[in-house]
Z-matrix of the N, CA and C atoms (Angstrom, degrees):
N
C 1 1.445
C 2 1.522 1 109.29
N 3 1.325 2 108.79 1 121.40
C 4 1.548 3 118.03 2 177.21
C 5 1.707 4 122.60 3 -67.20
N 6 1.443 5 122.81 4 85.70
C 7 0.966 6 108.27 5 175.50
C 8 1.672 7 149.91 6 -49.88
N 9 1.330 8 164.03 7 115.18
C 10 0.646 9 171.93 8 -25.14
C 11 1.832 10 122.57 9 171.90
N 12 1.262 11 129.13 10 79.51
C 13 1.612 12 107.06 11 -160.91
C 14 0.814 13 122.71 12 -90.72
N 15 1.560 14 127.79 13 139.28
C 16 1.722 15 119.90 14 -160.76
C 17 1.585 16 93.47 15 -72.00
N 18 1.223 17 106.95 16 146.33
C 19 1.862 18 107.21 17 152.16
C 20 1.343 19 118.53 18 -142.75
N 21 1.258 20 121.86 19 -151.31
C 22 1.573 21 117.95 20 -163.02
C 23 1.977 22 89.22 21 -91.50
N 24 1.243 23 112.38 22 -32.13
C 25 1.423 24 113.47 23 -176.97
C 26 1.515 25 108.10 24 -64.70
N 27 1.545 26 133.81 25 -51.68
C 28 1.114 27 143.46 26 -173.72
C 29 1.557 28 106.51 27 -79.03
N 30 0.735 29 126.18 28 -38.19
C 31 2.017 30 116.23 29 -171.30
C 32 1.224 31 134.64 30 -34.77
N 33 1.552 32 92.66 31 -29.09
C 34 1.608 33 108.59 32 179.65
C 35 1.746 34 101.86 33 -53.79
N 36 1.308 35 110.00 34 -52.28
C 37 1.304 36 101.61 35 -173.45
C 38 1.649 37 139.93 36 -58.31
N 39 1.659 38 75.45 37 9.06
C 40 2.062 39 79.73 38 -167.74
C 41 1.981 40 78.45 39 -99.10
N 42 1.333 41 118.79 40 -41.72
C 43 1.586 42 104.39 41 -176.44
C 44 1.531 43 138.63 42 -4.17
N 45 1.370 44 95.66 43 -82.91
C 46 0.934 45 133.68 44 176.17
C 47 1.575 46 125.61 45 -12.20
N 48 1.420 47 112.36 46 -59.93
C 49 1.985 48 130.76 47 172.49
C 50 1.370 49 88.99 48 -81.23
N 51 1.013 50 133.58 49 -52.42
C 52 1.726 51 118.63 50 -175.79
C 53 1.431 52 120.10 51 -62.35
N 54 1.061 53 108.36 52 -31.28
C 55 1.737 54 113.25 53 174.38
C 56 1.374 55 97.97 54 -84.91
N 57 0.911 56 133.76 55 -18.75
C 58 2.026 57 122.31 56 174.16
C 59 1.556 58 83.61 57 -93.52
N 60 1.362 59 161.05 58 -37.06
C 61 0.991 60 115.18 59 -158.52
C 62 1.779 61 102.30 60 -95.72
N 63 1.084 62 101.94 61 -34.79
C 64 1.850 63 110.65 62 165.43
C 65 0.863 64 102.57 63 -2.58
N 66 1.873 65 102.19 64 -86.70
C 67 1.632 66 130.58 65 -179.37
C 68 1.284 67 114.15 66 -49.99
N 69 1.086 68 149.26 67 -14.71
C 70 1.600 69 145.64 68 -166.71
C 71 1.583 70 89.99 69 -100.63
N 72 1.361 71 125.38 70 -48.26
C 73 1.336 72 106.45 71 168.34
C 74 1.282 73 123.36 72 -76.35
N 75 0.965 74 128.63 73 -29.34
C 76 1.802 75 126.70 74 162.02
C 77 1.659 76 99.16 75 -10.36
N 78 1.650 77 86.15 76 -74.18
C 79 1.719 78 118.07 77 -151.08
C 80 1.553 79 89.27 78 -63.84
N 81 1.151 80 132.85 79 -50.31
C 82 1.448 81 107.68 80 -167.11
C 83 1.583 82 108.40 81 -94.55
N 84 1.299 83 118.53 82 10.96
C 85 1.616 84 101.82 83 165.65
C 86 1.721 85 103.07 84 -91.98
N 87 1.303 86 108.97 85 2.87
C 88 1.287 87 103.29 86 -163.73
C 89 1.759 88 141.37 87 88.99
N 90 1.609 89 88.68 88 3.24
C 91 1.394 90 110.98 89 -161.22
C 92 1.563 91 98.92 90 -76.64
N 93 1.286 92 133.51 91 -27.36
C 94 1.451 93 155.47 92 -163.60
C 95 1.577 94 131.74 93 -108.34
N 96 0.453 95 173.32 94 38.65
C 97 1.717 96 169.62 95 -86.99
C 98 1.739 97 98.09 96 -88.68
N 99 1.037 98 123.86 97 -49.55
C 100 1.610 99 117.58 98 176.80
C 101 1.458 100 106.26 99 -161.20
N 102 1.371 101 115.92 100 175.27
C 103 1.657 102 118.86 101 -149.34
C 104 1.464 103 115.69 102 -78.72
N 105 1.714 104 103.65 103 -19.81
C 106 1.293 105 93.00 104 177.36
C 107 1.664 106 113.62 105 -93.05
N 108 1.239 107 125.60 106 32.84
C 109 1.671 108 149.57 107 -171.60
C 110 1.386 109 94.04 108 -115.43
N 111 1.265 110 118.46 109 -74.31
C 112 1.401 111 135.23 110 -174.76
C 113 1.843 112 103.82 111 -51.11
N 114 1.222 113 121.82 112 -58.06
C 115 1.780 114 112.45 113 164.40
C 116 0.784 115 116.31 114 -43.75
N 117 1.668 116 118.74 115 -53.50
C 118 1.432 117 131.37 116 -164.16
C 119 2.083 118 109.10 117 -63.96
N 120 1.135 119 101.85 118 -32.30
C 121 1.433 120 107.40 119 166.57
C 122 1.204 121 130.49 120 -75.09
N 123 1.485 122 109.56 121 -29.26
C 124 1.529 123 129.23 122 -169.84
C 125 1.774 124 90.57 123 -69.59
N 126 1.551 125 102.62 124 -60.84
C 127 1.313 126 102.08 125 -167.89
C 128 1.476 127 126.88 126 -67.94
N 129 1.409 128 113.91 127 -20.29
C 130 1.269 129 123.62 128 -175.76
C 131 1.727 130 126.79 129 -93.76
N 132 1.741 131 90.71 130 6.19
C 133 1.605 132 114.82 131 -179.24
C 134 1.442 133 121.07 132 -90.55
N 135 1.367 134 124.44 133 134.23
C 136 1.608 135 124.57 134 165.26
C 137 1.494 136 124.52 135 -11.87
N 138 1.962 137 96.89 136 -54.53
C 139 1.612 138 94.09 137 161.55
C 140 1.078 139 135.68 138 -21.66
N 141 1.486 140 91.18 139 -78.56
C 142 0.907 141 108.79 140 -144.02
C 143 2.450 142 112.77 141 -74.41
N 144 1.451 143 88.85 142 -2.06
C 145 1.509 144 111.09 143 171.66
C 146 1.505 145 105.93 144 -87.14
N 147 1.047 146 126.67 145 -15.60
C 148 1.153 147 129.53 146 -174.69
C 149 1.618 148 115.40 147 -108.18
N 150 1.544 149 103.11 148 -12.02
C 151 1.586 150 110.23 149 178.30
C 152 1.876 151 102.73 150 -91.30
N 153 1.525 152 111.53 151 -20.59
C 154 1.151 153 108.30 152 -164.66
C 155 1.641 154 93.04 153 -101.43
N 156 0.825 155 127.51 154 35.13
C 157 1.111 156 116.27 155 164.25
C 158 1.761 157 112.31 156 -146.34
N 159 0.986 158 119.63 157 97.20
C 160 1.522 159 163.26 158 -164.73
C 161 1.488 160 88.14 159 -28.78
N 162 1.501 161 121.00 160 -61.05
C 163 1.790 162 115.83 161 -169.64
C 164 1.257 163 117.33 162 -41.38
N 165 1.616 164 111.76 163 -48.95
C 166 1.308 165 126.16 164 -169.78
C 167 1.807 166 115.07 165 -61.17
N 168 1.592 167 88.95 166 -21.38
C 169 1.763 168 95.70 167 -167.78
C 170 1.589 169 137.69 168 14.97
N 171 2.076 170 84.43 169 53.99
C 172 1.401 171 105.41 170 143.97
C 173 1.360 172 117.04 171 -58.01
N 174 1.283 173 129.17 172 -58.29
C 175 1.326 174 127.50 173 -172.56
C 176 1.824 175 117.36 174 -29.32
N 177 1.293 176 114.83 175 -24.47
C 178 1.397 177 139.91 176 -159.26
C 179 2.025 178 87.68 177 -98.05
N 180 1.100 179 108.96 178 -41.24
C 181 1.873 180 90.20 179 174.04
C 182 1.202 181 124.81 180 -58.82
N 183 1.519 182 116.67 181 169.55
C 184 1.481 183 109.03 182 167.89
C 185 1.115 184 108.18 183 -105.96
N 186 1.798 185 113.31 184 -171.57
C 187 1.414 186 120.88 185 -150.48
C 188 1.506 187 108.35 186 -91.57
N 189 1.181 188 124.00 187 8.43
C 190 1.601 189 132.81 188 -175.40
C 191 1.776 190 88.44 189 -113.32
N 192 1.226 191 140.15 190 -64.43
C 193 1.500 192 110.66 191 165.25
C 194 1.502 193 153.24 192 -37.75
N 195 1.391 194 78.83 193 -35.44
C 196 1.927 195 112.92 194 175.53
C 197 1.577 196 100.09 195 -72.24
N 198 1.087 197 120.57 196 -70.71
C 199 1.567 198 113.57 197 176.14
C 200 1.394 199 121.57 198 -69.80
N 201 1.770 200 124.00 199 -6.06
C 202 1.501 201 91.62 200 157.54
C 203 1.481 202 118.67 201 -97.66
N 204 1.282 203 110.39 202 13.22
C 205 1.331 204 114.98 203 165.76
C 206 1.474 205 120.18 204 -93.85
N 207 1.425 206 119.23 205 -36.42
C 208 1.638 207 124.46 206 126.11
C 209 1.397 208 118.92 207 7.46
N 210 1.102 209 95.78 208 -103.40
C 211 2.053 210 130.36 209 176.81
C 212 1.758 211 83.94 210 -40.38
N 213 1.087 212 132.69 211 -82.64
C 214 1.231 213 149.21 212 -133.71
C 215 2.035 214 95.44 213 -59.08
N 216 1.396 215 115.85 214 -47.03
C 217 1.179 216 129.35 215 -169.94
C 218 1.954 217 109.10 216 -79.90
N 219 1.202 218 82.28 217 -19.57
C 220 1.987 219 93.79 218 176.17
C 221 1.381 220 109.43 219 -98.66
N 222 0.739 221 114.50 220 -31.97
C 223 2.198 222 120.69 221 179.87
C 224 1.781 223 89.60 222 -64.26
């Protein structure tokens, strides 16, 4: 099986499940009022600039780091 190399062109595709799960915790810690708040935060956060861009290889964390750095940047 031919593996696959992340780059600055491909990254987008890892987004995607991490920003729904971001937002799903937003909404149930209460951090969000409803889901399109909770995206709208996900996407409009430091993170989430720092996940889309491949050097930093946030994209490579999981979703319990990502959101306490989340939480951490909104407090």
């Amino acid at each position: 099986m031919k593996r696959t190399k992340i780059t600055q062109d491909n990254v987008h595709l890892l987004l995607p499940n991490k920003v729904a799960q971001l937002a799903d915790r937003l909404l149930r810690n209460g951090k969000a009022s409803d889901m399109a708040s909770a995206i709208n935060m996900v996407y409009s956060s430091p993170v989430y600039a720092k996940m889309e861009c491949e050097k930093t290889k946030y994209w490579w964390l999981g979703v319990n780091a990502l959101f306490a750095e989340l939480i951490s940047n909104n407090e």
